[in-house]
C-alpha positions in Angstrom: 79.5 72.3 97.7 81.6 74.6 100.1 83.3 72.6 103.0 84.1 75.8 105.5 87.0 74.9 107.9 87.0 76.6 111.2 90.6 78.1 112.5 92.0 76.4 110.1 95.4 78.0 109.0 97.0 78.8 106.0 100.2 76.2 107.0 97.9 73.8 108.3 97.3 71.5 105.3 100.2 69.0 103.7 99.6 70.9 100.1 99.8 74.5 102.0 103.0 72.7 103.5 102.6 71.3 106.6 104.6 70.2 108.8 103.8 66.7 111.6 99.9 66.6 110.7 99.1 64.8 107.1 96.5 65.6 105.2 96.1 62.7 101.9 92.6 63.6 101.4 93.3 67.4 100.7 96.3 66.8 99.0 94.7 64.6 96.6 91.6 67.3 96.2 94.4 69.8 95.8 95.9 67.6 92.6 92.9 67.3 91.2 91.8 71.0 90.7 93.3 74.7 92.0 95.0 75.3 94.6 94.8 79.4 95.3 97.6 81.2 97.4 96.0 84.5 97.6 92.6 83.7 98.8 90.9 86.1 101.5 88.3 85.5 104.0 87.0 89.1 104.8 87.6 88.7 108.1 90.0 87.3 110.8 87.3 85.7 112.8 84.0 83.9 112.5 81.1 85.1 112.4 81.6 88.2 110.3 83.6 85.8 107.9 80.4 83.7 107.2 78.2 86.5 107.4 80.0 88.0 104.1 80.6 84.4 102.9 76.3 84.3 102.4 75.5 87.6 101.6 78.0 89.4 99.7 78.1 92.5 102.2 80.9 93.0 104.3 79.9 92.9 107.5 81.9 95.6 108.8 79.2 97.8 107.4 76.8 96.5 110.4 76.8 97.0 113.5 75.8 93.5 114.8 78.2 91.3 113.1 80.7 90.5 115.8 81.4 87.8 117.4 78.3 86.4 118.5 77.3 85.1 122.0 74.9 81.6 121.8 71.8 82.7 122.2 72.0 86.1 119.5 69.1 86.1 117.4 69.1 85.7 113.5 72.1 88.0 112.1 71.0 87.2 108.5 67.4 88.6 108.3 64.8 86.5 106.6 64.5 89.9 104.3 68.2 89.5 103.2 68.4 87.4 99.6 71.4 84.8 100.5 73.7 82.8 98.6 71.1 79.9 99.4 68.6 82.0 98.1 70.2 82.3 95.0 70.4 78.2 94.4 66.6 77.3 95.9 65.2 80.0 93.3 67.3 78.2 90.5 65.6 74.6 91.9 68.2 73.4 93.8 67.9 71.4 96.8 69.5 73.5 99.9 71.1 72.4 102.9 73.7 73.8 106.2 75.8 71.5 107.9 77.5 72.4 111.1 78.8 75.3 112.9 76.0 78.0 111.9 77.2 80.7 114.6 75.5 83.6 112.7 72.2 83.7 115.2 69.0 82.1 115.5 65.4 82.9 116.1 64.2 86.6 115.9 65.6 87.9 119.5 68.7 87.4 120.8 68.2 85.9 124.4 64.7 85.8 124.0 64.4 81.6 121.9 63.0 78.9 123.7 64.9 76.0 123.0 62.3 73.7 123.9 60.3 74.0 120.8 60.7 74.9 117.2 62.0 78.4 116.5 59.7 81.2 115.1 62.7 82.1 112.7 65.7 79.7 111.0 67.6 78.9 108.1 64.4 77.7 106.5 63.8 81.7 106.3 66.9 82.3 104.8 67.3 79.9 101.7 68.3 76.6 103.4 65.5 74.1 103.2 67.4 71.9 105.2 69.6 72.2 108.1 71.5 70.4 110.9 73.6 72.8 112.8 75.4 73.8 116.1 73.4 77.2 117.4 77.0 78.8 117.8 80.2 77.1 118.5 81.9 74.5 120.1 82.7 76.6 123.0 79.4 78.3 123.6 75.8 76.8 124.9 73.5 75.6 123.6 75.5 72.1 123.1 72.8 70.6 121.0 72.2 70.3 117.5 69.3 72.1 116.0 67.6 70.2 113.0 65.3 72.0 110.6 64.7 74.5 113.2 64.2 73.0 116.7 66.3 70.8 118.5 67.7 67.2 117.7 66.8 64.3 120.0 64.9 66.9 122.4 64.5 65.3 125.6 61.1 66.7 127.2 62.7 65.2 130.6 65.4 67.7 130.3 63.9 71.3 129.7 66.6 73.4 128.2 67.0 77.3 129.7 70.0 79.0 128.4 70.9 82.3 129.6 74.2 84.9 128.7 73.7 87.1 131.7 73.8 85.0 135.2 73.9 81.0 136.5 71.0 78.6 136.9 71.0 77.8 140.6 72.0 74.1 141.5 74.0 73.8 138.2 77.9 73.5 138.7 80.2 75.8 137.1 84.2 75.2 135.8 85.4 78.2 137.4 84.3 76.7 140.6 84.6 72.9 140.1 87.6 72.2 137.6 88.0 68.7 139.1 84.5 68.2 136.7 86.2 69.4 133.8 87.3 65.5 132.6 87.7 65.9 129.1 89.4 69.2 128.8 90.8 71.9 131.6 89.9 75.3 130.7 92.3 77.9 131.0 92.1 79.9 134.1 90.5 83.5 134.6 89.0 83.4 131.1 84.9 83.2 129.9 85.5 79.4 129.0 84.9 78.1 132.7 80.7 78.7 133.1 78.3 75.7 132.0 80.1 72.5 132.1 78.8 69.9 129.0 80.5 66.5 128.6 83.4 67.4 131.0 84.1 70.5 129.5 83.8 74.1 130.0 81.7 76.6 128.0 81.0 80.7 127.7 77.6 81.1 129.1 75.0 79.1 131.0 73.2 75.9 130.3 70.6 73.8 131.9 68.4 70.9 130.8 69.5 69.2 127.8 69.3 65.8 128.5 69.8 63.4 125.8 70.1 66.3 123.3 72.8 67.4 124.1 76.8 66.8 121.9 79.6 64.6 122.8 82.1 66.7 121.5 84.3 63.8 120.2 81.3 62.9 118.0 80.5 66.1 116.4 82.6 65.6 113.3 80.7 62.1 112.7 77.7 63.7 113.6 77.8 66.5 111.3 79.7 64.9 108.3 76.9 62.0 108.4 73.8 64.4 108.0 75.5 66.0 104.9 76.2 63.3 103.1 72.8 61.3 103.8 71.4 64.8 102.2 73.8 64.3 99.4 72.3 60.5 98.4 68.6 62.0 99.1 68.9 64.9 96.5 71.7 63.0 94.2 68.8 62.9 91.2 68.3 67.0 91.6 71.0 69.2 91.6 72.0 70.5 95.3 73.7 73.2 97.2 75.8 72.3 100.3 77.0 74.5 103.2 79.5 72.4 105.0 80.7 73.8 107.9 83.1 71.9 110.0 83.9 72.4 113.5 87.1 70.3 114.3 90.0 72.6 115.1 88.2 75.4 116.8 88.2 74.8 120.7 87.5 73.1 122.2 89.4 70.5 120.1 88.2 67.3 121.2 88.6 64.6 118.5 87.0 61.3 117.8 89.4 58.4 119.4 89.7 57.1 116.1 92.1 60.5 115.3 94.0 60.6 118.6 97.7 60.3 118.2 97.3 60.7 114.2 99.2 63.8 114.3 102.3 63.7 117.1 100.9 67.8 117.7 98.0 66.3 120.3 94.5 67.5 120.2 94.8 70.5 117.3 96.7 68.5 115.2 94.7 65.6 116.1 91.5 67.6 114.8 93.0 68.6 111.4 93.3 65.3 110.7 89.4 64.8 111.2 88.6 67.3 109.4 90.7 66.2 106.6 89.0 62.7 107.2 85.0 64.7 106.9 86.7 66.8 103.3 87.5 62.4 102.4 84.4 61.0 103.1 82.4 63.6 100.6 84.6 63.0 98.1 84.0 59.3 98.4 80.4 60.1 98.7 80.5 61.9 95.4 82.6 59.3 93.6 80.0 56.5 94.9 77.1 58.6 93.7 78.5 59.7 90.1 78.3 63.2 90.8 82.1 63.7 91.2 82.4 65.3 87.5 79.6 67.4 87.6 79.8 69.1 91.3 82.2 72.0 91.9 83.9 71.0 95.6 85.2 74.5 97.3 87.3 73.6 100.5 88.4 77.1 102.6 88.5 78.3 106.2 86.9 81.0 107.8 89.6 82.7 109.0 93.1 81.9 110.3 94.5 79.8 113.4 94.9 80.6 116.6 96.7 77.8 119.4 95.7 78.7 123.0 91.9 79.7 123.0 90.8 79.2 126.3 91.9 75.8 126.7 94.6 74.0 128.4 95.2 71.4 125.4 98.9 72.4 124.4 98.5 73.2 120.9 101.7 75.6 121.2 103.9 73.0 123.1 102.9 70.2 120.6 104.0 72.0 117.5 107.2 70.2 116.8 108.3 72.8 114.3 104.8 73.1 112.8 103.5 76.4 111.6 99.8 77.1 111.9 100.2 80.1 109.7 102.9 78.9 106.9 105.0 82.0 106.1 102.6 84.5 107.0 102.7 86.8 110.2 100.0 86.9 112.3 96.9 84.7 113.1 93.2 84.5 113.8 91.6 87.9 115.7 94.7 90.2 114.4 95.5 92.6 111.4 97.9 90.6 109.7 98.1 88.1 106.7 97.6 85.0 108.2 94.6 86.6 110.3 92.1 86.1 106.6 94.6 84.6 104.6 92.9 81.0 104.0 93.5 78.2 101.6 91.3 77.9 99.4 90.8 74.7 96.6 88.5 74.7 93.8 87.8 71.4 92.4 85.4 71.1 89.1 86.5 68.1 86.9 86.7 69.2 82.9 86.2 72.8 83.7 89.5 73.4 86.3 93.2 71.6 84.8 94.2 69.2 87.3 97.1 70.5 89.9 96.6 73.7 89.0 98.1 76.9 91.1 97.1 80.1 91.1 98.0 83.6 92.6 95.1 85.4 91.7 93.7 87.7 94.4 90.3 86.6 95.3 87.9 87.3 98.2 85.2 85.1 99.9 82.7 88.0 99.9 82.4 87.4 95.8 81.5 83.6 95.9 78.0 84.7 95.7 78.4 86.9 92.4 80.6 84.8 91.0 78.2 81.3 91.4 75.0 83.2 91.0 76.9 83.8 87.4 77.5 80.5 86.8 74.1 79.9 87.4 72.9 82.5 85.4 71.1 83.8 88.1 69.1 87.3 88.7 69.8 88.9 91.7 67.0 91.5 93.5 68.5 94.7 93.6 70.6 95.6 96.7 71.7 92.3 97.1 75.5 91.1 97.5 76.2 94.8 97.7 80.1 93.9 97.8 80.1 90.8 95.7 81.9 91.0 92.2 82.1 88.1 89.7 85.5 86.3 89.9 84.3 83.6 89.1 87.2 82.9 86.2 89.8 83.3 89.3 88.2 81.1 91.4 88.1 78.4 88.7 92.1 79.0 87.8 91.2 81.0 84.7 92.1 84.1 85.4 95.6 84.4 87.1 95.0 88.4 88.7 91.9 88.4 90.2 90.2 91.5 92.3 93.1 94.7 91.9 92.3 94.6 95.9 91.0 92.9 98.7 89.3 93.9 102.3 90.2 92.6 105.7 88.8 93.1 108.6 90.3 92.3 112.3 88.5 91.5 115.5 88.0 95.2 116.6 87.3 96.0 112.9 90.3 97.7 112.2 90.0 97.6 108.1 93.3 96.5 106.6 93.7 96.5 102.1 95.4 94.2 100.1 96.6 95.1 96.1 99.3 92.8 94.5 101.6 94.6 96.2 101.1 96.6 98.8 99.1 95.5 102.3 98.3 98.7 104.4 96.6 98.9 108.0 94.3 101.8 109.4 95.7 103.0 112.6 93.3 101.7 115.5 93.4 100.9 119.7 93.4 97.7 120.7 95.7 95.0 123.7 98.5 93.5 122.2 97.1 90.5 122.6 93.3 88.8 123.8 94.0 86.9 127.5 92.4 84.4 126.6 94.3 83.7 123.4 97.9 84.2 125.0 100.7 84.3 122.2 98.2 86.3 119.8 99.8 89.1 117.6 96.8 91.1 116.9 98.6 94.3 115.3 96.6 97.0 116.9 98.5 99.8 116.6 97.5 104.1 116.7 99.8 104.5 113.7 99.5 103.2 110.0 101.3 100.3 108.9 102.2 99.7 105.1 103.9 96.5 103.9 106.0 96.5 100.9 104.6 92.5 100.2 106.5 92.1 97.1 110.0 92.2 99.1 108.6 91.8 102.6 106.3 89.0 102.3 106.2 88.3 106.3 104.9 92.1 107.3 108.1 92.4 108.9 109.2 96.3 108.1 106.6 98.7 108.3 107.8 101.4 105.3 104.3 103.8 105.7 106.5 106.7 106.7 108.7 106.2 103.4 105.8 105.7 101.2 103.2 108.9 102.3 101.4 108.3 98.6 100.8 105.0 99.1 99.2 105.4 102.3 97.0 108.3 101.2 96.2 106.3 97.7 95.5 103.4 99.8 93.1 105.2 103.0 91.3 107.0 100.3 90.6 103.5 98.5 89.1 102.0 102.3 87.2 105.8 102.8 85.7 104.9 98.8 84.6 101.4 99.9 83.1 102.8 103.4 80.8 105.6 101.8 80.0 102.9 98.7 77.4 101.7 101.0 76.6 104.4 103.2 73.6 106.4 101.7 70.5 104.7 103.4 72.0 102.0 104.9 70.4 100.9 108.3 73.3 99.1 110.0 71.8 98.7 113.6 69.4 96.2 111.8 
């Protein structure tokens, strides 16, 4: 099972150590298997994070792996062998939970919601699914099961549309007093269709009963997963959990308000430390605890105001999102892909173990398909590399180096000791993510990590063979999959 956090930061869990939000559940997971320090997402935002996560290619080497709008079609292609291709061939029982964000249906723009679509995660290794299309923040606010849309509501004909407003259907830009659950933030793309009191990027109509309650998504999602869990607990199963709680907008269950003393972020890290308790109990109930390997991560690091007015950054109280790393999500540094990672698998991984191995998200998919014994086609998982012994805690050094990526995909590399970004262009910060430090900058930066942990002194014009060893390590890893690739796919 691989419970994916969204935003959540490498400070933000009590193990990780947190400050005003308390997390017992992943504490105790934490005690009860490894806790890994130096664990990489390969990107510092979504969607090309999961996109590597299930296919073992970085997904810098496409061209359509960005950030993607609600309505994108399928980003994974049915032809690509995924990491839920490689447990249904082995006769496990498949399913994704929650934010899916990576596309759906064969043309982006081009689905109709209002019955089931041509193409799905059915195509690509998941037998079941119940996910959002995209993300909290974007339309379509309904949940799509097994490929069409949950509780559809033939009353309420659903038209989505990226480019321009349905007529008759209010906006947040122009009607904030509508906006009852949660302002947006002025002047950025979160103020179009307006779903349960709160804005979204893009345009909605229709929907009906189908459509989320934001404060119920957790239950929602959390629910389906663990009713899959008790159908397929005789057969050996392969979950994709992905959460949604602390990306915005943050809009927890009552049940969680008040939990933290940091308001609605804080509030949502809590719920999804109460989603991360309820498998657990799940497992214990079922008698599979001992014989399932739980992964708990996040897809890429925090980030406080993100186009809503909730006062994540006012409500800190001394708390920090990204522990002692610089940076957070959308920018070059640390904290951007920098993710905690915990590995529980009872009899295989010593209790309360920690370890500072180096290890990517892009090599899950080597690393279990080995623990399966599994045969991969060729040209799949064309970046993954078994570390599977460093995700368990066996190995304490792990990859010699790891790959990040940033929002404008400036390429960053991580060894042991050194961390070294590519010169790019790019804001100082995104307006609608004020307070961001995304690190663009036209010059290289090299980080002496060993003695300057916090990226704090840039030494690349004292170290000129480092920077060269290190640029011709990122030019080796760009040609590696250059000859014959097709990345406008």
């Amino acid at each position: 099972m691989i419970i994916l956090a969204d935003d959540l930061g490498y400070g933000d869990l009590g193990c990780y150590g947190a400050r005003n939000v308390e997390t017992p559940h992943v504490d105790r997971l934490s005690m009860q298997g490894v806790r890994l320090t130096q664990a990489y997402a390969t990107s510092s935002v979504s969607t090309p994070s999961r996109y590597s996560l299930l296919t073992g290619e970085y997904a810098w080497r496409r061209k359509d792996t960005d950030i993607a709008v609600g309505d994108a079609g399928m980003i994974i292609r049915p032809g690509q062998y995924t990491l839920a291709d490689v447990f249904a061939n082995e006769g496990y029982a498949t399913g994704a939970f929650g934010k899916w964000h990576l596309g759906l249906g064969e043309k982006g723009g081009e689905q109709d919601w209002n019955a089931p679509l041509p193409t799905g995660l059915a195509d690509i290794g998941f037998r079941e699914s119940y996910i959002m299309a995209a993300t909290g923040d974007r339309v379509p606010c309904v949940f799509i099961e097994n490929g069409r849309v949950a509780q559809y509501d033939p009353s309420a004909p659903i038209e989505v549309s990226y480019r321009q407003p349905f007529e008759g259907e209010p906006l947040a830009k122009d009607h904030p007093e509508l906006l009852f659950n949660l302002p947006s933030t002025p002047g950025v793309g979160h103020n179009q269709a307006i779903v349960n009191g709160i804005g979204r990027i893009g345009y909605m109509k229709g929907g009906g009963k189908a459509l989320w309650k934001d404060e119920n998504i957790a239950d929602s999602i959390t629910v389906h997963a663990l009713d899959f869990m008790e159908r397929n607990k005789d057969k050996p199963f392969f979950v994709y959990l992905a959460t949604n709680d602390i990306h915005v907008p943050r809009f927890p269950h009552e049940r969680f308000r008040g939990r933290s003393g940091m308001g609605l972020r804080g509030d949502a890290i809590v719920e999804f430390d109460w989603t991360v308790g309820a498998v657990m109990e799940q497992l214990d109930r079922l008698g599979l605890t001992e014989n399932t390997i739980l992964i708990v991560t996040s897809d890429n690091g925090p980030v406080l105001e993100d186009g809503y007015q909730d006062q994540a950054r006012e409500l800190l109280n001394g708390h920090s999102p990204s522990g002692t790393l610089r940076g957070n999500k959308y920018g070059v540094y640390e904290a951007g892909s920098r993710v905690p990672a915990i590995v529980r698998w009872p009899g295989r991984i010593a209790a309360g173990t920690q370890s500072e191995a180096l290890v990517s998200q892009v090599d899950l998919f080597a690393s279990l398909a080995r623990l399966l014994g599994a045969a991969l086609p060729r040209g799949a998982a064309p970046d993954s590399r078994d570390g599977l012994d460093a995700w368990l805690g066996q190995d304490p050094v792990g990859r010699p180096y790891v790959v990040e990526q940033a929002n404008n995909r400036t390429l960053s590399v991580r060894t042991p000791r050194w961390k070294y970004v590519e010169p790019s262009d790019g804001p100082e910060e995104y307006r609608w993510a004020p307070g961001s430090e995304l690190g663009y900058k036209p010059f290289p930066q090299l980080f002496d990590l060993s003695t300057d942990p916090r990226e704090q002194r840039n030494v690349a014009e004292g170290q000129p063979g480092t920077v060269r060893e290190l640029e011709a390590l990122l030019a080796a890893e760009r040609a590696a999959g250059a000859p014959g690739r097709d990345e406008t796919r």
